[in-house]
C-alpha positions as CSV (number, residue, x, y, z in Angstrom):
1,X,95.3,-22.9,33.7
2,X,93.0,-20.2,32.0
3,X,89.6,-21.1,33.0
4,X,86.5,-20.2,31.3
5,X,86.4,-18.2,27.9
6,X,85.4,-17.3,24.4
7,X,85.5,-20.4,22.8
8,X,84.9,-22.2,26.0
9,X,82.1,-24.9,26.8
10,X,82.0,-26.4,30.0
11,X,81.6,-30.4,29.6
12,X,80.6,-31.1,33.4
13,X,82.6,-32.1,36.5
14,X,85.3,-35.3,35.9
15,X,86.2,-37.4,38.3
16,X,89.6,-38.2,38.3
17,X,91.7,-40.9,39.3
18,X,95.3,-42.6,39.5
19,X,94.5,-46.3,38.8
20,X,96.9,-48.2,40.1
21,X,98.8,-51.5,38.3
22,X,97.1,-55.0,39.6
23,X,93.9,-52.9,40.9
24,X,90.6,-52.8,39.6
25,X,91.6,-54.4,36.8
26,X,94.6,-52.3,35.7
27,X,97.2,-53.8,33.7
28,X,99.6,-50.6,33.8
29,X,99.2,-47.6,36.3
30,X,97.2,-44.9,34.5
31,X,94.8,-41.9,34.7
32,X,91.7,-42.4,34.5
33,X,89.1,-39.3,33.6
34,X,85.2,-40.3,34.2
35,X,82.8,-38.2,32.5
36,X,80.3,-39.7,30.6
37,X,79.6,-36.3,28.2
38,X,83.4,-37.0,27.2
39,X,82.1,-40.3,25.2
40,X,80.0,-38.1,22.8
41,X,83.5,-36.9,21.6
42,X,86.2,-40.0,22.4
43,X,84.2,-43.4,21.4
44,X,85.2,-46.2,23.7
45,X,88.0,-47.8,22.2
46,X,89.3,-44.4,20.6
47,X,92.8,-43.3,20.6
48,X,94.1,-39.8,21.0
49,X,96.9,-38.3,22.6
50,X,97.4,-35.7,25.9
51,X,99.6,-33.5,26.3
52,X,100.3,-31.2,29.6
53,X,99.7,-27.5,30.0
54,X,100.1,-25.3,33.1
55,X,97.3,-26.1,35.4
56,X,96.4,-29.7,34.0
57,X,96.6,-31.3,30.3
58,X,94.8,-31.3,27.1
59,X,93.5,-34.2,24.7
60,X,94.0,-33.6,21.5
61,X,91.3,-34.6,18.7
62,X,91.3,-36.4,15.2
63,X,88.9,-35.0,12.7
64,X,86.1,-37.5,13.4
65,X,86.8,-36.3,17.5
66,X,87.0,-33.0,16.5
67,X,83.3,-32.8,13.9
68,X,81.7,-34.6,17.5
69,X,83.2,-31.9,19.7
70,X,82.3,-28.7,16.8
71,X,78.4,-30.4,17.6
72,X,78.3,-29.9,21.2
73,X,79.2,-26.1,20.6
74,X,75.9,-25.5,19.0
């Protein structure tokens, strides 16, 4: 986990949750991340991928992702 840095733009606080199978409405047990500032970069409906990292994960972007992301650096 590296924390804040050049480069660096904190998004906000996520809530985060493991959704379990036949609860709420899950059909498989998943992760979910809430935090509404992340739908200016994932559209509902988007795929992308995640990988892990020491500390946590990251979700990696496509070029449309990544043009929405570049905007909120600005």
């Amino acid at each position: 986990m590296s924390g804040p840095g050049p480069g660096k733009k904190l998004l906000g606080k996520a809530n985060v949750y493991i959704h379990e199978k036949g609860k709420s409405g899950a059909s498989v047990t998943h992760i979910d991340i809430e935090l509404p500032e992340l739908n200016d970069i994932l559209k509902p409906g988007e795929a992308s991928f995640v990988g892990a990292k020491e500390g946590g994960v990251f979700i990696g972007l496509k070029k449309e992702m990544i043009k929405r992301a570049e905007k909120k650096l600005d």
